[in-house]
N, C-alpha and C positions, 0 to 999 in steps of 0.2 A: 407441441410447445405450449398449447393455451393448457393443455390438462396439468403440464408440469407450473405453471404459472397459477392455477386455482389450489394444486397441493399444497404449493409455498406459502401461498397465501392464508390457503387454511391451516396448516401449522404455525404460524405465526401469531395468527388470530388465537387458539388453541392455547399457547405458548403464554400472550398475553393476559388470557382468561385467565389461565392456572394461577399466575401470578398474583393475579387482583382476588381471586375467592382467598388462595391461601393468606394474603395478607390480611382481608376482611377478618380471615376467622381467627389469626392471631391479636388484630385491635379490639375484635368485639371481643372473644376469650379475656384480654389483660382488662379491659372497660368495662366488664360484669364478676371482675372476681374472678374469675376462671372458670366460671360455667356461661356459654350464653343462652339466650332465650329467643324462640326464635316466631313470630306473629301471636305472642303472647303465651308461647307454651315454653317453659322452661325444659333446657334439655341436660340431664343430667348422668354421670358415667355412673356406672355399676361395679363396685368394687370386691362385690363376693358371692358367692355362687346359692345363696340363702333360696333363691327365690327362679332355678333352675329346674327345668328344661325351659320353662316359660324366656326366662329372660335370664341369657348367659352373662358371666363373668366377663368385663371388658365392652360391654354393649351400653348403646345410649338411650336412655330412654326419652318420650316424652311428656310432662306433666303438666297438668293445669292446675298453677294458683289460682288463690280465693272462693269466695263464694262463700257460702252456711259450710261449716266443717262438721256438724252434726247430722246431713244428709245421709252417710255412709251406711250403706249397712253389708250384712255378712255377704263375704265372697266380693267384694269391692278390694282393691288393689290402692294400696295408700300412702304416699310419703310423712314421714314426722319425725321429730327431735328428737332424739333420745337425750336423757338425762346427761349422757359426756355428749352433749353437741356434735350428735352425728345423726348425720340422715340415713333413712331407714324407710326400704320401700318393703311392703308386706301385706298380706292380705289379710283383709278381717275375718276372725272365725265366730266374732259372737261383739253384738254393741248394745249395753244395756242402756237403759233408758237415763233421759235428761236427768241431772239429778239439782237442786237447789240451786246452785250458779248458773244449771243453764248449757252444763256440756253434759257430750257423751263420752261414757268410758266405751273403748274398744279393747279386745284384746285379737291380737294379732300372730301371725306365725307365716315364716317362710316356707315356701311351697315346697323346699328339699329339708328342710327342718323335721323331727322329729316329734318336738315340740312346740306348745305354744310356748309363745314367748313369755316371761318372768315377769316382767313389769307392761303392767295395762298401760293406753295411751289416752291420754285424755286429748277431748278434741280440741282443746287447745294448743296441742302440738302438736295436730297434723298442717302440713305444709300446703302437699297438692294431691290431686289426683292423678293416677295413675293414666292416660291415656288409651294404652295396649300397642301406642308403637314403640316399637325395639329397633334398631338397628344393631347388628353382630360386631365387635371388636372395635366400633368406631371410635369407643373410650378410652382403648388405648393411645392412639394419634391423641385425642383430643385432649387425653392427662401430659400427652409430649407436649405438645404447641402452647400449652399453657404455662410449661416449664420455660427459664430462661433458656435454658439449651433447644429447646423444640422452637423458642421464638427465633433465634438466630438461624437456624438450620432453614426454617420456613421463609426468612426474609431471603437468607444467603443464596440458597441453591436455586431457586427459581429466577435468581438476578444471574448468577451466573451462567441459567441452561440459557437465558437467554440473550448473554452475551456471546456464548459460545456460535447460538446458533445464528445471530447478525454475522459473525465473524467468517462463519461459512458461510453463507450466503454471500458477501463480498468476496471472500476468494473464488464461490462459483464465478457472481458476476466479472471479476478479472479475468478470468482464466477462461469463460467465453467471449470475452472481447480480446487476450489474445491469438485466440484461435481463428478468431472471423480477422484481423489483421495481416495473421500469416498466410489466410486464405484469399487474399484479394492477388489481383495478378502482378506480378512485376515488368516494368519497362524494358525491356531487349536491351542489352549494354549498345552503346553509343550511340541510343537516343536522348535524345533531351526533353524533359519534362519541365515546361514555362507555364506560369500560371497567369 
């Protein structure tokens, strides 16, 4: 009985957990934009396979902002701007030197790429660094839950697993105190039971 009484309890505990991370990672997700950051590494999803085997399509990466963005050199892993305002994680194949303003040009190329890429990156527009953690497919949940639809489904289902599972839990608890009830013994007829 004590072992079924520490399972319940650890599912419950479990239950309540699930709940609370997933809501964290829906408030923090909507309070950063839709990416969050997480002990000052910003974590960002991967939307095309440019830069595969290394880091799949659908994975999250981790990056560190700031710092001298002219640090960089070849074989370094990099996020930055691109001219239509999209981030662009890629590796350096060549960074020429400071030039009068004080930045470095890179130019860059995705590791499943053929080519380098067309337009150099001045360091101006690099964001962050590349880390080297990936985590697999986690970008996809994480482009859901930032969605309206993925905020509702993350607040909803976890309120209801764990209504569901109070509500079992009560019918166990009934249904073993009707049992211990019908198990107690009955008075002999035409005794009298006076309190």
């Amino acid at each position: 009985m004590l072992i079924k009484k520490i399972i319940s309890h650890t599912i419950s505990a479990v239950m309540i957990l699930i709940f609370v991370v997933l809501a964290a990672a829906v408030v923090v997700s909507r309070a950063s934009g839709g990416e969050p950051s997480l002990f000052g590494y910003e974590i960002k999803t991967v939307l095309s396979g440019s830069m595969e085997p290394g880091i799949q399509t659908g994975s999250i990466v981790a990056l560190k902002p700031g710092g001298d963005m002219t640090r960089f050199k070849k074989g370094d892993v990099i996020t930055f701007m691109s001219g239509d305002n999209i981030l662009i994680t890629h590796r350096i194949v060549d960074a020429s030197a400071k030039n009068a303003a004080g930045e470095v040009v890179y130019h860059t190329k995705g590791d499943n790429n053929d080519a380098v890429d067309m337009t150099p990156v001045s360091s101006g527009n690099v964001v962050a660094e590349y880390t080297g953690v990936t985590v697999p497919y986690i970008g996809y949940a994480m482009n859901f839950a930032a969605s309206k639809a993925g905020s509702v489904v993350l607040m909803i289902v976890p309120g209801l697993l764990l209504l569901l599972y109070a509500l079992y839990s009560s019918w166990k608890a009934l249904t073993a105190l009707e049992r211990k009830n019908t198990a107690l013994p009955q008075a002999p007829p035409g005794t009298d039971i006076q309190s």
